[in-house]
C-alpha positions as CSV (number, residue, x, y, z in Angstrom):
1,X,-28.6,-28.3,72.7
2,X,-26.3,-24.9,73.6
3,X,-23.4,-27.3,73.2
4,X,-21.3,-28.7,70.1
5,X,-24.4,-31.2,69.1
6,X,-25.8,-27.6,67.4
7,X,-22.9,-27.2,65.3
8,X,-24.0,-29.7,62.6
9,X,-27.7,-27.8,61.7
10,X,-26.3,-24.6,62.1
11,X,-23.6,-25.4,59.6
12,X,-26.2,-27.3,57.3
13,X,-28.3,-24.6,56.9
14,X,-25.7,-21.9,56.7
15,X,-24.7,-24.3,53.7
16,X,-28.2,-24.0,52.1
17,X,-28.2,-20.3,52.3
18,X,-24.8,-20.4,51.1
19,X,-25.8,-22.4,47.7
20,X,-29.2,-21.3,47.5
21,X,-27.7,-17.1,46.8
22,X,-24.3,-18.3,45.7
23,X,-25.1,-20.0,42.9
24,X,-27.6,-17.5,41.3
25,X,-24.7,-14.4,42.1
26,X,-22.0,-16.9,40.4
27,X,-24.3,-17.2,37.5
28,X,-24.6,-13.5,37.4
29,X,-20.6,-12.6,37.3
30,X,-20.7,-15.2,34.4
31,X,-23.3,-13.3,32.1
32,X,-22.0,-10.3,32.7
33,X,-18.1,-11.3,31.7
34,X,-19.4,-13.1,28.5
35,X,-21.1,-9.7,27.8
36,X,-17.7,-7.8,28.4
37,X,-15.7,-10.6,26.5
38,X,-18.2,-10.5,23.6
39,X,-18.5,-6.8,22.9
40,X,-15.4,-5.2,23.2
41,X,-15.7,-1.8,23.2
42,X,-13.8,-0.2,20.2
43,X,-11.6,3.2,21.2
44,X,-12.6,6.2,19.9
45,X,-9.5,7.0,17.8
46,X,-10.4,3.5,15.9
47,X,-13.7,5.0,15.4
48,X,-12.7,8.2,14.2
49,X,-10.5,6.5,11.3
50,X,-13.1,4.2,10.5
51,X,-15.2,7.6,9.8
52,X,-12.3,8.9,7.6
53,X,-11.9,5.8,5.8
54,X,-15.6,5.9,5.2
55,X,-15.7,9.4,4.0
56,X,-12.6,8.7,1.3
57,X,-14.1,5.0,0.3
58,X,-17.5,7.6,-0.6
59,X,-14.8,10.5,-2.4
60,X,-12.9,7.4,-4.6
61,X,-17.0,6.3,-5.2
62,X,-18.2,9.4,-6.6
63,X,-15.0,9.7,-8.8
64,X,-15.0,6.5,-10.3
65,X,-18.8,7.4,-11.5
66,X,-17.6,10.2,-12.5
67,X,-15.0,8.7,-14.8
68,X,-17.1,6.0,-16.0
69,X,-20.3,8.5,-16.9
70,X,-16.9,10.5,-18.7
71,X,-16.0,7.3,-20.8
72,X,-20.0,6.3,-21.9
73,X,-19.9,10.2,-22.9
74,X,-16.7,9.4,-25.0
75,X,-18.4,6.3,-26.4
76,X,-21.1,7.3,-27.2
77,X,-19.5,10.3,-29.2
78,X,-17.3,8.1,-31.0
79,X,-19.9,6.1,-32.2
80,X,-21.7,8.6,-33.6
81,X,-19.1,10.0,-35.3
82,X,-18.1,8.0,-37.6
83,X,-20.6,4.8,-37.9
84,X,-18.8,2.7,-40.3
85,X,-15.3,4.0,-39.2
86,X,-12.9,1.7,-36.9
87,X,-11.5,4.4,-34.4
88,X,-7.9,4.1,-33.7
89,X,-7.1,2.9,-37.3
90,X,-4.4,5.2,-38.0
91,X,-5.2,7.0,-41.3
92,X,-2.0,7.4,-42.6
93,X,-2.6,6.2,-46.1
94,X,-0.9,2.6,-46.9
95,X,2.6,2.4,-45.6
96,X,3.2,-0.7,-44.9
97,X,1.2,-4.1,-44.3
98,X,-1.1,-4.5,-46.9
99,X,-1.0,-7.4,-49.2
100,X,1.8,-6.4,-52.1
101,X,3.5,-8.2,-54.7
102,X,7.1,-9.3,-53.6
């Protein structure tokens, strides 16, 4: 069996080999590209602005508050005040809407 007759079982089991590592190292490649493909990396200058954005989304926060905490102060002032009062009534005396004869 030195002749071609050993061709055929040499090339058979070279085959097995071939499948039996190819296929787990194909596999491998694959997992690893679906990791790459899923999780892009993001670049640092995208990282950096999302930082600044951050930082001014927390400044306009703590503003806001402290405009709102400004206008319950103002409320609450107003209300005590004057109880019974209407604010913004303009007190001018009776100039012009009240029910008159014509």
């Amino acid at each position: 069996m030195n002749g071609p007759e050993i061709l055929v079982p040499l090339g058979g089991m070279l085959m097995i080999v071939v499948l039996a590592l190819g296929f787990p190292m194909i596999r491998l490649l694959n997992k690893r590209i679906d990791a790459q493909r899923a999780a892009p990396l993001a670049p640092s200058d995208t990282t950096a602005r999302l930082e600044r954005i951050e930082h001014a989304i927390d400044a306009m926060s703590v503003e806001v508050e402290r405009i709102a905490e400004g206008q319950r102060f103002t409320t609450k002032l107003l209300s005590e005040r004057a109880p019974g009062a209407r604010v913004g009534s303009g007190g001018g005396g009776g100039g012009g809407g009240g029910g008159g004869d014509i």
